[in-house]
Gaussian input, Z-matrix of N, CA and C with variables (Angstrom, degrees):
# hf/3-21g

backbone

0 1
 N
 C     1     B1
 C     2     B2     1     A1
 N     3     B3     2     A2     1     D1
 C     4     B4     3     A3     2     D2
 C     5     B5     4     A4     3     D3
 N     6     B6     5     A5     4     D4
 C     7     B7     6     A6     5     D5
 C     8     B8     7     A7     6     D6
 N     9     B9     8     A8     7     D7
 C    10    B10     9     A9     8     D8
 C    11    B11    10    A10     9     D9
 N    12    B12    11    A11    10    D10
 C    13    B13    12    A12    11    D11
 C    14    B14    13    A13    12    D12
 N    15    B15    14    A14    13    D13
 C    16    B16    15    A15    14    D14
 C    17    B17    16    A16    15    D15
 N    18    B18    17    A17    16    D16
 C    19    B19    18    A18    17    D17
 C    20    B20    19    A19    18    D18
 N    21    B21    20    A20    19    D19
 C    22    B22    21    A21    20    D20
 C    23    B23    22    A22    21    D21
 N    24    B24    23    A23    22    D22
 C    25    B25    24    A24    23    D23
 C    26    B26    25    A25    24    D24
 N    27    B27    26    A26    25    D25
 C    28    B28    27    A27    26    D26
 C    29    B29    28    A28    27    D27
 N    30    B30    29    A29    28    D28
 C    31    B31    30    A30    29    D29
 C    32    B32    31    A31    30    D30
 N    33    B33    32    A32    31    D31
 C    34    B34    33    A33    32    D32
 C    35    B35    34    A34    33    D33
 N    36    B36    35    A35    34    D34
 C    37    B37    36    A36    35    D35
 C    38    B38    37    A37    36    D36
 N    39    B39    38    A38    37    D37
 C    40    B40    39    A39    38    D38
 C    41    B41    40    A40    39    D39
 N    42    B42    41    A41    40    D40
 C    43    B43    42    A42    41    D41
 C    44    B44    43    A43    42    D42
 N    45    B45    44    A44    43    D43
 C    46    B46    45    A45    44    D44
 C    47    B47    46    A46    45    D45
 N    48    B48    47    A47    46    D46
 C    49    B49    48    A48    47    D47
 C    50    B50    49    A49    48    D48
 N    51    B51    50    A50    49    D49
 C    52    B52    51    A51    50    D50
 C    53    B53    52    A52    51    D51
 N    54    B54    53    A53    52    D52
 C    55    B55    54    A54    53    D53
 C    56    B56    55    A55    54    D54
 N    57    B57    56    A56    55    D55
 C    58    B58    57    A57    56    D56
 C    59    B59    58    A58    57    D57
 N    60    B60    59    A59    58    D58
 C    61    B61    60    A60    59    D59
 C    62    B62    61    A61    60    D60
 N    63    B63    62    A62    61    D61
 C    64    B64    63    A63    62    D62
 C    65    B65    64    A64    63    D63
 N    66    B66    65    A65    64    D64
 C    67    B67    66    A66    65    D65
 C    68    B68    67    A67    66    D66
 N    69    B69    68    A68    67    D67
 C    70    B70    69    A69    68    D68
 C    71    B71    70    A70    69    D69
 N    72    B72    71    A71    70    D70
 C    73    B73    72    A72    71    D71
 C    74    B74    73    A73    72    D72
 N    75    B75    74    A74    73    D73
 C    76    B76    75    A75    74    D74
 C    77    B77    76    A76    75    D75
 N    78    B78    77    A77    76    D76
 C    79    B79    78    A78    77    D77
 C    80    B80    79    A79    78    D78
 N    81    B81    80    A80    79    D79
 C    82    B82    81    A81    80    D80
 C    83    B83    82    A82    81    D81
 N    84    B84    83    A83    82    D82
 C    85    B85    84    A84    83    D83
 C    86    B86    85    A85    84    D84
 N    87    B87    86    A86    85    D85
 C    88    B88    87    A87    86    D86
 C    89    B89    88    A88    87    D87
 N    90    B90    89    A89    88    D88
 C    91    B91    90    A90    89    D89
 C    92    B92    91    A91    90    D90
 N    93    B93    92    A92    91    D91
 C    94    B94    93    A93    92    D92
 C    95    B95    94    A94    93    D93
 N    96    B96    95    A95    94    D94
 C    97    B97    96    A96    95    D95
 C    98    B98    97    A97    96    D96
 N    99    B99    98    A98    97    D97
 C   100   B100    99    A99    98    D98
 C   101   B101   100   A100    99    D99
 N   102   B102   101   A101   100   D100
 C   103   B103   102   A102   101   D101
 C   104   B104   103   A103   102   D102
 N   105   B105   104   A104   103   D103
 C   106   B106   105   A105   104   D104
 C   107   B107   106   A106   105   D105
 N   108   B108   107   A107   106   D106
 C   109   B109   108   A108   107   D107
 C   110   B110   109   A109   108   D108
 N   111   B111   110   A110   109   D109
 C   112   B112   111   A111   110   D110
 C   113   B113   112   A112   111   D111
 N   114   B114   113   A113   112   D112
 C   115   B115   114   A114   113   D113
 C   116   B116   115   A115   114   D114
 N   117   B117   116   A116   115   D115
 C   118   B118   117   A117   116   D116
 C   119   B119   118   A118   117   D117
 N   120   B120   119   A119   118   D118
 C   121   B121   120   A120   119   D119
 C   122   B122   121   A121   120   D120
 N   123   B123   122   A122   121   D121
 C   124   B124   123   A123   122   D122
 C   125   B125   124   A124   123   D123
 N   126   B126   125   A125   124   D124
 C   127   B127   126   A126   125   D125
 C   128   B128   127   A127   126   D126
 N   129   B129   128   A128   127   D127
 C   130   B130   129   A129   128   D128
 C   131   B131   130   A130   129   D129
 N   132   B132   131   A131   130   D130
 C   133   B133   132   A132   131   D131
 C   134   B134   133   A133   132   D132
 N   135   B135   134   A134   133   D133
 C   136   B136   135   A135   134   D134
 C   137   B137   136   A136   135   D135
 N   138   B138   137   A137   136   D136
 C   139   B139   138   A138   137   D137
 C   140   B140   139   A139   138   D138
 N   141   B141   140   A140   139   D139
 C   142   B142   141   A141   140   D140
 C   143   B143   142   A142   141   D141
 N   144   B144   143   A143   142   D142
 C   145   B145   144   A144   143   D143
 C   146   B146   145   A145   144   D144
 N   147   B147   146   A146   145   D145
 C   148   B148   147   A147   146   D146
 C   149   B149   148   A148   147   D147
 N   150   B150   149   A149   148   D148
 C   151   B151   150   A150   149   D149
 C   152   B152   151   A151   150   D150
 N   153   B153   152   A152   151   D151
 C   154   B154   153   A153   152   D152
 C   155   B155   154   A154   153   D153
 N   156   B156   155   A155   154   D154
 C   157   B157   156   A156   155   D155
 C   158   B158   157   A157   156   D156
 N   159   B159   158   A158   157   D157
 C   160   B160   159   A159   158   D158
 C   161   B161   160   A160   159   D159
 N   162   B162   161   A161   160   D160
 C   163   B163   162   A162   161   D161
 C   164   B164   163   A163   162   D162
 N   165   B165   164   A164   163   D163
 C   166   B166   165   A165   164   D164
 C   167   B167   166   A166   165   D165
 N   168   B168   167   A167   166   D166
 C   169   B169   168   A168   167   D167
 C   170   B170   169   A169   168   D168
 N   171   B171   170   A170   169   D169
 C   172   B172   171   A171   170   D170
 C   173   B173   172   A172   171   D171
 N   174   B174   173   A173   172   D172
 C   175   B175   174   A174   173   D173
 C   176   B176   175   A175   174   D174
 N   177   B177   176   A176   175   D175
 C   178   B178   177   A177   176   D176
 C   179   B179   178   A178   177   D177
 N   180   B180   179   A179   178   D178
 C   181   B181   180   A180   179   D179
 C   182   B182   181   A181   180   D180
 N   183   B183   182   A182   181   D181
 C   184   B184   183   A183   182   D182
 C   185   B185   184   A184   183   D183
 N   186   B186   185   A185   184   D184
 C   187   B187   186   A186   185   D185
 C   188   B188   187   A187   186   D186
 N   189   B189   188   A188   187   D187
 C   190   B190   189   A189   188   D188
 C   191   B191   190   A190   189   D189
 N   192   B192   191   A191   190   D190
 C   193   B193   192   A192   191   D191
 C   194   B194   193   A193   192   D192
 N   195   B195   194   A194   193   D193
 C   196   B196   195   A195   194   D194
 C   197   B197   196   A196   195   D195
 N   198   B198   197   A197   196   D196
 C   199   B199   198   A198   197   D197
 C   200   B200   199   A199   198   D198
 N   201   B201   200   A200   199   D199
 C   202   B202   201   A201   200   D200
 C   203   B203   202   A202   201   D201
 N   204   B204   203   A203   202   D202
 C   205   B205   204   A204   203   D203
 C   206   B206   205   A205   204   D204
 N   207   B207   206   A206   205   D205
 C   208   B208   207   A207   206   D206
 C   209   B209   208   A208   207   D207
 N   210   B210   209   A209   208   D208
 C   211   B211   210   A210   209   D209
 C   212   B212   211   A211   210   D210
 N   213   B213   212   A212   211   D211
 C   214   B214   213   A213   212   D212
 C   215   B215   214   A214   213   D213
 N   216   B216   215   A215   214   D214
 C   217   B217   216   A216   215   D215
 C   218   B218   217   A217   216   D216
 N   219   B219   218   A218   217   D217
 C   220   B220   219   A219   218   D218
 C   221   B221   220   A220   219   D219
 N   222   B222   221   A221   220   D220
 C   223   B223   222   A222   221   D221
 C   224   B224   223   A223   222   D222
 N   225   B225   224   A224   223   D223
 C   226   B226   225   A225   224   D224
 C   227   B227   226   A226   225   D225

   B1=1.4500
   B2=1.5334
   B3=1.4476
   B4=1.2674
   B5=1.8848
   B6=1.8401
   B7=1.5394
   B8=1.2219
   B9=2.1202
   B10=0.9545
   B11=1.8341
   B12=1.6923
   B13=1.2783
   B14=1.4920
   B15=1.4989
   B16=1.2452
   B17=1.6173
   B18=1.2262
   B19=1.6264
   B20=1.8359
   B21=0.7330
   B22=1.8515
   B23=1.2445
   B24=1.5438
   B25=1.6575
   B26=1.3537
   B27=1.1011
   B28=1.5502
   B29=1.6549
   B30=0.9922
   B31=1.6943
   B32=1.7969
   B33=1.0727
   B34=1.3077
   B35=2.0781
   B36=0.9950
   B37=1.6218
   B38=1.7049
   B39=1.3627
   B40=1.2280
   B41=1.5878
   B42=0.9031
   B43=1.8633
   B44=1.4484
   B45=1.3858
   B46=1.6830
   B47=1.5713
   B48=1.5294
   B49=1.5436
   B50=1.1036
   B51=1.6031
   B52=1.7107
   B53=1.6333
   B54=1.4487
   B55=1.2374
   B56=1.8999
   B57=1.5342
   B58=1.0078
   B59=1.5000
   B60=1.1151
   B61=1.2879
   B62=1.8584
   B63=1.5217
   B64=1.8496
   B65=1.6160
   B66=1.0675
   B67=0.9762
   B68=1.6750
   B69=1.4137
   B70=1.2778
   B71=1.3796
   B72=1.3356
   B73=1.6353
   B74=1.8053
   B75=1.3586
   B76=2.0550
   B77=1.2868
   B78=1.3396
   B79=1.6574
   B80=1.9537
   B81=1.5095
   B82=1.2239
   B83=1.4779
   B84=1.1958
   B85=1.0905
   B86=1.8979
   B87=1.5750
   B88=2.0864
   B89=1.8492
   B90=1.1942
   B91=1.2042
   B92=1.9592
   B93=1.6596
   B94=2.0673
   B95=1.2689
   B96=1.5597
   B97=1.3380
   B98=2.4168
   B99=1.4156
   B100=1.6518
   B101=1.6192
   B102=1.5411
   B103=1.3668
   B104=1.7237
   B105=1.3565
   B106=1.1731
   B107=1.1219
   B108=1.8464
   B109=1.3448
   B110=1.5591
   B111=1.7330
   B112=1.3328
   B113=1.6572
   B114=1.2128
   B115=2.0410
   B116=1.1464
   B117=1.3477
   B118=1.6828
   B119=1.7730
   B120=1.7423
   B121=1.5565
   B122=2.2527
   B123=1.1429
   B124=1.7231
   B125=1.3553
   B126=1.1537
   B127=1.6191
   B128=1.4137
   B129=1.3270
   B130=1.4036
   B131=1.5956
   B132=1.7851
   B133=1.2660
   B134=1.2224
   B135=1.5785
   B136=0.9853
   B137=1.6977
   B138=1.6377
   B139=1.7464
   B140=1.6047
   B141=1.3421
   B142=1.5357
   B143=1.7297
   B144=1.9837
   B145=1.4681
   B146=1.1027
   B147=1.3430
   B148=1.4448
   B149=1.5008
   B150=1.2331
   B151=1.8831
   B152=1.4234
   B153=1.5148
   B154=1.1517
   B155=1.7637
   B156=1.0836
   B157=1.6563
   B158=1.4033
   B159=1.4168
   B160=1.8031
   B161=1.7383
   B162=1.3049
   B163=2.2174
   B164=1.6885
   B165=1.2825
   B166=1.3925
   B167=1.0943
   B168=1.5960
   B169=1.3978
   B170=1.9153
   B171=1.3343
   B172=1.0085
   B173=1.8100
   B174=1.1908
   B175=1.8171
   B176=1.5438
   B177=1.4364
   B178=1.2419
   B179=1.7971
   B180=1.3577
   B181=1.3475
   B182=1.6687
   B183=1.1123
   B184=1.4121
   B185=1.6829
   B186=1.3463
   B187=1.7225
   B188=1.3663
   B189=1.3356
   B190=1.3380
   B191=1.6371
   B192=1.3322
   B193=1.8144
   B194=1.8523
   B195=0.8468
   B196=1.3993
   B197=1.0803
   B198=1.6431
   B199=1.0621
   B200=1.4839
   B201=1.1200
   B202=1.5722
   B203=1.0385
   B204=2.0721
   B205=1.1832
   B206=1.4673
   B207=1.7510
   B208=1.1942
   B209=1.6803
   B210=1.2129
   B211=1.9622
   B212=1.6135
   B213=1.3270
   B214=1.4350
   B215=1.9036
   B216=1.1896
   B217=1.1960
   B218=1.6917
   B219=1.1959
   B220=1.5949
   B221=1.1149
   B222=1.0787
   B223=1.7500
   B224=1.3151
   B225=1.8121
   B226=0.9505
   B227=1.5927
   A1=110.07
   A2=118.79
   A3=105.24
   A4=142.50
   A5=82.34
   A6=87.66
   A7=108.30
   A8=122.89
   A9=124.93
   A10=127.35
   A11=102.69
   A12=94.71
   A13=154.96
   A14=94.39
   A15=109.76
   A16=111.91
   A17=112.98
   A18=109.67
   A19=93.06
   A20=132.77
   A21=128.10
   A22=90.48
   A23=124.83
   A24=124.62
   A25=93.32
   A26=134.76
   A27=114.59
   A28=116.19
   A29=105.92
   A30=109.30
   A31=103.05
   A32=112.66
   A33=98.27
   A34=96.85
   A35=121.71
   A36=118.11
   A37=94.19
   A38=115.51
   A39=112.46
   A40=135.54
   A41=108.08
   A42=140.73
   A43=90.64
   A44=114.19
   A45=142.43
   A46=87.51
   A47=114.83
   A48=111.99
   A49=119.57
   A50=101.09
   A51=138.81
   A52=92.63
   A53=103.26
   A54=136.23
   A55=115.40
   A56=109.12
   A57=114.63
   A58=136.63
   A59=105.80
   A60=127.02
   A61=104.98
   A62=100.50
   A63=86.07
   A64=92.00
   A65=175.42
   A66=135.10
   A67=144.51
   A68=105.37
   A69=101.31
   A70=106.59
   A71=121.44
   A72=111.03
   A73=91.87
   A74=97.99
   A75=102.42
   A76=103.85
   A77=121.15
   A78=107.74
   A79=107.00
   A80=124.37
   A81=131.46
   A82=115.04
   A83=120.33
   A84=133.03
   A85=110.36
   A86=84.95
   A87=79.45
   A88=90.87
   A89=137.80
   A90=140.54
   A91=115.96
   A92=85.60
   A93=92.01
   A94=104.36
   A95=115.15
   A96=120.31
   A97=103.60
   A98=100.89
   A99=94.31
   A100=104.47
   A101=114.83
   A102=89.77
   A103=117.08
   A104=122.30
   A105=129.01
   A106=125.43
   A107=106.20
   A108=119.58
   A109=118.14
   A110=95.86
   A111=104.98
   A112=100.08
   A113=107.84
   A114=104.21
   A115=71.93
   A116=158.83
   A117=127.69
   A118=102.51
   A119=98.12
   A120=132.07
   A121=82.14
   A122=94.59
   A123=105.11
   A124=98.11
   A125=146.87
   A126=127.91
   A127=92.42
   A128=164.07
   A129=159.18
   A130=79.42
   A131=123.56
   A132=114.70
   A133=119.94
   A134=139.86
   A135=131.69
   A136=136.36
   A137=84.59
   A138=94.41
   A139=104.79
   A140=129.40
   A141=132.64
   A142=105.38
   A143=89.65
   A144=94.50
   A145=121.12
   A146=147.61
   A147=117.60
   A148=103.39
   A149=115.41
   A150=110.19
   A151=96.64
   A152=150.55
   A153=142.38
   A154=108.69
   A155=109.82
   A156=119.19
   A157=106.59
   A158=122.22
   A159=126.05
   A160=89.09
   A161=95.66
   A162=106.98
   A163=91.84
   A164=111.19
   A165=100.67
   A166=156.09
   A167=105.72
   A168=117.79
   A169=102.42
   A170=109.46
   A171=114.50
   A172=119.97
   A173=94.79
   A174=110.69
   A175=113.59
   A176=136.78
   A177=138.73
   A178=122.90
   A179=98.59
   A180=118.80
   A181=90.61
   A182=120.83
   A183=99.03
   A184=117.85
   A185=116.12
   A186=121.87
   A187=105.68
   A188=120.60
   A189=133.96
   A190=108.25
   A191=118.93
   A192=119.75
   A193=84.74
   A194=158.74
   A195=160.34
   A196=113.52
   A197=132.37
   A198=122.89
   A199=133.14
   A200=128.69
   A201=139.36
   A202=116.25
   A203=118.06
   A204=87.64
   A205=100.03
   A206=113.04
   A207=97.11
   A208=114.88
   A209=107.11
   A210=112.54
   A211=94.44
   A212=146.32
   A213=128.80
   A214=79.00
   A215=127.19
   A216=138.81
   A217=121.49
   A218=89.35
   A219=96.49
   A220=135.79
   A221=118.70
   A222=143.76
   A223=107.93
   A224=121.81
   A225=129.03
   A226=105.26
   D1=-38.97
   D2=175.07
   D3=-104.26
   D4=26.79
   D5=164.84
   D6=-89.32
   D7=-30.34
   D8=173.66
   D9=-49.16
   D10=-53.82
   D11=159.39
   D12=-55.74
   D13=-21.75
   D14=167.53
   D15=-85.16
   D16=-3.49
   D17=177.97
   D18=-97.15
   D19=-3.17
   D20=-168.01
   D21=-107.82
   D22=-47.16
   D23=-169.27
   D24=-73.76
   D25=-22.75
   D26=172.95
   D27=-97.54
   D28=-24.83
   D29=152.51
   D30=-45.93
   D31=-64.06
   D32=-150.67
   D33=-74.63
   D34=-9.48
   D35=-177.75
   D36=-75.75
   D37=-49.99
   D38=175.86
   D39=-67.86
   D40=-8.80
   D41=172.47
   D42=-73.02
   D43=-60.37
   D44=-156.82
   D45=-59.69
   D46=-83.98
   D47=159.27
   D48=12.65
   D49=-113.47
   D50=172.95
   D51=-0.83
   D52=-85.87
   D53=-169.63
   D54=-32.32
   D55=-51.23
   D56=152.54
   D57=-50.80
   D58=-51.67
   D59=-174.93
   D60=-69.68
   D61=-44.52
   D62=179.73
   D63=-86.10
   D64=-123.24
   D65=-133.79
   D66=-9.81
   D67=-23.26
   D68=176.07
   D69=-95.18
   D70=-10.28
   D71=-172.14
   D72=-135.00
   D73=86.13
   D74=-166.78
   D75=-84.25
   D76=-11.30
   D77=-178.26
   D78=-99.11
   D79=-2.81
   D80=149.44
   D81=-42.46
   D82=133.49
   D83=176.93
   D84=-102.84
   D85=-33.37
   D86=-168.54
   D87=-88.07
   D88=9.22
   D89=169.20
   D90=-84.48
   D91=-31.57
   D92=172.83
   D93=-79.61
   D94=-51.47
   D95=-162.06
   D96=-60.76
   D97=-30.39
   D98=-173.58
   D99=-89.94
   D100=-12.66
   D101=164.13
   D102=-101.92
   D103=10.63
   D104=139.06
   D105=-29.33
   D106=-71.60
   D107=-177.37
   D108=-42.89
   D109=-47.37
   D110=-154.81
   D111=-84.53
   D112=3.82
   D113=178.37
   D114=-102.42
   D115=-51.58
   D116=-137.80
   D117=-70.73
   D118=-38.92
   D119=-167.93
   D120=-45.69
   D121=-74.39
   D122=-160.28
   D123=-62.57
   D124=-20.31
   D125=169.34
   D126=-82.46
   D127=-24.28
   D128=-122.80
   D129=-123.26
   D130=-45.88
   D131=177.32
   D132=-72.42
   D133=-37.58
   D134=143.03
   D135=-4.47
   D136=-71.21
   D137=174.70
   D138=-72.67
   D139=-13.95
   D140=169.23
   D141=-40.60
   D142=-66.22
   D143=-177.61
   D144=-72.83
   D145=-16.80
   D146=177.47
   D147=-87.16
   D148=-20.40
   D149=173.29
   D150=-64.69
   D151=-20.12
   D152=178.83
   D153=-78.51
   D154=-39.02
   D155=-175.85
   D156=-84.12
   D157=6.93
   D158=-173.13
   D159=-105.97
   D160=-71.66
   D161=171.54
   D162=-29.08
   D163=-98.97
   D164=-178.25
   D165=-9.25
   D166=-38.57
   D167=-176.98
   D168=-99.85
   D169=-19.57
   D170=170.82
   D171=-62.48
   D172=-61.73
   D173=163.61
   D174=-58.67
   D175=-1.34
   D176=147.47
   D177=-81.16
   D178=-26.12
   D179=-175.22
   D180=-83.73
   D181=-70.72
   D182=-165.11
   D183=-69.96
   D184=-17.50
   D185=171.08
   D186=-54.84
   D187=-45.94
   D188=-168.86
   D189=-76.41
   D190=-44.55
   D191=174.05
   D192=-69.34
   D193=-100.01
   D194=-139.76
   D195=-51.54
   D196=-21.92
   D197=158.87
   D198=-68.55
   D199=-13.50
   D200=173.69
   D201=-74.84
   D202=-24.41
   D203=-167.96
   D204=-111.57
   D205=2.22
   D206=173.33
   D207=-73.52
   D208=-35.09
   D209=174.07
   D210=-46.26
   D211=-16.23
   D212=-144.29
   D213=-115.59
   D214=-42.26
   D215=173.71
   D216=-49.39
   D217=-48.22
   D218=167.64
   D219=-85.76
   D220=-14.39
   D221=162.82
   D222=-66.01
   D223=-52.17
   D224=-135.07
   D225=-94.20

């Protein structure tokens, strides 16, 4: 989970960038079009992270069903 966040928090410094930067030169065109990219890039990271926190919770869900029956295994 937290290489992902650290890949979105730097999405968004670089968004931050972009963003700055085509503002300073507003009649550029290849300056709209790359911070385009880079907003489509940071919502695409967005949906990165919650598909990271779904995996996760999934791989807790099954650690957690598999643990009962190995305790029932070792008892048994």
């Amino acid at each position: 989970v937290r290489p992902t966040l650290r890949f979105v928090l730097g999405l968004h410094i670089v968004a931050l960038a972009a963003g700055v930067w085509k503002a300073e030169s507003l009649g550029d065109d290849r300056m709209a079009l790359a911070f385009g990219v880079l907003e489509t890039l940071l919502v695409l990271g967005y949906q990165l992270f919650a598909a990271i926190f779904v995996v996760d919770d999934m791989m807790l869900v099954r650690k957690a069903a598999s643990a009962p029956a190995k305790c029932r295994q070792s008892e048994g």
